[in-house]
N, C-alpha and C positions, 0 to 999 in steps of 0.2 A: 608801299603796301605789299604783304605777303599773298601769292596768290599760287592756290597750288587745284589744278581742275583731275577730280580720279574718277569723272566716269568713262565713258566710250563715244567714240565717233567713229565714222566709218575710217578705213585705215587711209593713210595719208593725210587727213586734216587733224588741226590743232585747235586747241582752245589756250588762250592764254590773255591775260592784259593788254588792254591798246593805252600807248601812251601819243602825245600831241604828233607823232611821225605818221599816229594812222587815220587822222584827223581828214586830212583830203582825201583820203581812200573812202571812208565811213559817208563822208559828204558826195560826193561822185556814184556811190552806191544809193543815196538817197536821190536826186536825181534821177537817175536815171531810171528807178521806181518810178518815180514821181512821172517823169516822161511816158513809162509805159501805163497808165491807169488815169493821167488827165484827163482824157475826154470822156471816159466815162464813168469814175466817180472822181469829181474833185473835192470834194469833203472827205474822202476816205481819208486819203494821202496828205491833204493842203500841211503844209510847213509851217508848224505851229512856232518853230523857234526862226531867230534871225541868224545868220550865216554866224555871226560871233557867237550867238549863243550856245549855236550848235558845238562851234571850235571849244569852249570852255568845256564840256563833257570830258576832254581827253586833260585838263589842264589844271580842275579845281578838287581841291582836296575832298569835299564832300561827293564827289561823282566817285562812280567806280564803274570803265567801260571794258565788256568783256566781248573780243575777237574770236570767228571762226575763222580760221587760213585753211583755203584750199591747199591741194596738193600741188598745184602750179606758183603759190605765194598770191593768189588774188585774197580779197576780203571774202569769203562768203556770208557772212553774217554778221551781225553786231548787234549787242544790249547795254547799256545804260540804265543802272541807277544810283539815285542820290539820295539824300538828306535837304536838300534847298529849301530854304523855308517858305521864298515865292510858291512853291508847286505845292505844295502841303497845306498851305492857310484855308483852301479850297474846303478841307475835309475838318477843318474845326469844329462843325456843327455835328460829327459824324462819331467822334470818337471823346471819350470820360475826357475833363478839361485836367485831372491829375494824370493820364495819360499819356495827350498831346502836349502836356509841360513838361514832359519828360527827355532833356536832351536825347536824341537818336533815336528815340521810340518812334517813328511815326521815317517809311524809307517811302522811296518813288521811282514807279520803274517808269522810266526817264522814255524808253526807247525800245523796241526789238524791231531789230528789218533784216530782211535776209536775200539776198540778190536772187533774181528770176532763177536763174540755173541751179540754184541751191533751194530752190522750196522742195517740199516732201519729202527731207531726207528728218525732218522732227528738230530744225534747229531754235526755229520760234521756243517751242515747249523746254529745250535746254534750255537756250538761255535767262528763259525766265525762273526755270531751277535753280540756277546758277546766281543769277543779278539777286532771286532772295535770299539765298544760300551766304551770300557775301552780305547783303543789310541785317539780317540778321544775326548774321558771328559780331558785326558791329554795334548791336544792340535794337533792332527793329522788333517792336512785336506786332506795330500792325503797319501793312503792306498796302500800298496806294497805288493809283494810276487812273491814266485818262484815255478814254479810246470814241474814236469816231463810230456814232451809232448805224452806218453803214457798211464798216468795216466789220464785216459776219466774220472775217476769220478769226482777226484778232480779240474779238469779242467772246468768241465763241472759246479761246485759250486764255482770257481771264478768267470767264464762267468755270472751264475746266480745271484752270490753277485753283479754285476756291476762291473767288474774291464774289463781291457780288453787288450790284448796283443801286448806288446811293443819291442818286442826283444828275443831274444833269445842267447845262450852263451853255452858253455862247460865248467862244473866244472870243477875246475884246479884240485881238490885232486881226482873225482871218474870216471873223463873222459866222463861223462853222459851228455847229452845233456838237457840241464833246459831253461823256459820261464821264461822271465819276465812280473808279472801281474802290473796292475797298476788301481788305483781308485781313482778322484777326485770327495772327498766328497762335495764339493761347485757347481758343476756343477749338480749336483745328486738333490738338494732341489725342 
């Protein structure tokens, strides 16, 4: 996949494609999240996917994983999205059935996390620029995703990307309570 990032970041960090090499970086950054916010909220954070699943992001053609690199080479951030049709079926009730029959119409943003050290620099809000920027040149008109109803931030940067809350649902594997986001980009012009 062609991937070419023309906006700004502070000087020294990169934005560019993760391929399956940055797969245990992205994973070890998600941990260690996870570490610092389990005790107290574990619904924010809980690990909706299983360790493979997660590794497939960096591996499956319908994923598209986009990396920030520090200036030292660590991970600072990371976005995911797809087309997966598991993570989409959710929102069938949500969107015109000539729509969502619409091969690639219908993307998911998979994922945004961004390491402790790296919050407040606005990488969240990139990447999610970005993660639609790319389902969209690939044909997405409307934009999906799921976020933990306690999780105020990332909530709070759907709200702000334009998407807006359609439902809600209990994971089947973590018991946790998750929203569903939804964004029609044609309505949005």
């Amino acid at each position: 996949m062609q991937y070419e990032f023309t906006g700004t970041v502070p000087d020294g960090f990169r934005v560019g494609l993760c391929g399956p090499d940055r797969a245990g970086a992205a994973m070890a950054m998600r941990d260690a999240i996870l570490a610092e916010i389990a005790d107290t909220t574990p619904s924010w954070y809980i690990i909706d996917e299983t360790d493979d699943e997660f590794r497939a992001f960096f591996t499956l053609p319908e994923c598209v994983a986009i990396g920030i690199d520090a200036p030292n080479g660590d991970l600072a951030a990371i976005g995911v999205g797809s087309f997966r049709e598991a993570e989409l079926e959710r929102f069938r009730a949500y969107i015109p059935v000539e729509e969502f029959s619409k091969p690639r119409n219908v993307g998911y943003v998979e994922l945004i996390q961004v390491a402790s050290g790296y919050r407040g620099l606005g990488f969240q809000r990139l990447l999610f620029t970005e993660i639609e920027r790319v389902l969209r040149e690939k044909g997405a008109r409307w934009l999906t995703g799921i976020v933990s109803p306690d999780n105020k931030y990332s909530l709070a940067n759907f709200q702000r990307m334009g998407y807006r809350r359609v439902g809600d649902f209990i994971h089947a594997r973590t018991g946790f309570a998750r929203l569903n986001m939804i964004k029609d980009t044609a309505a949005q012009k």
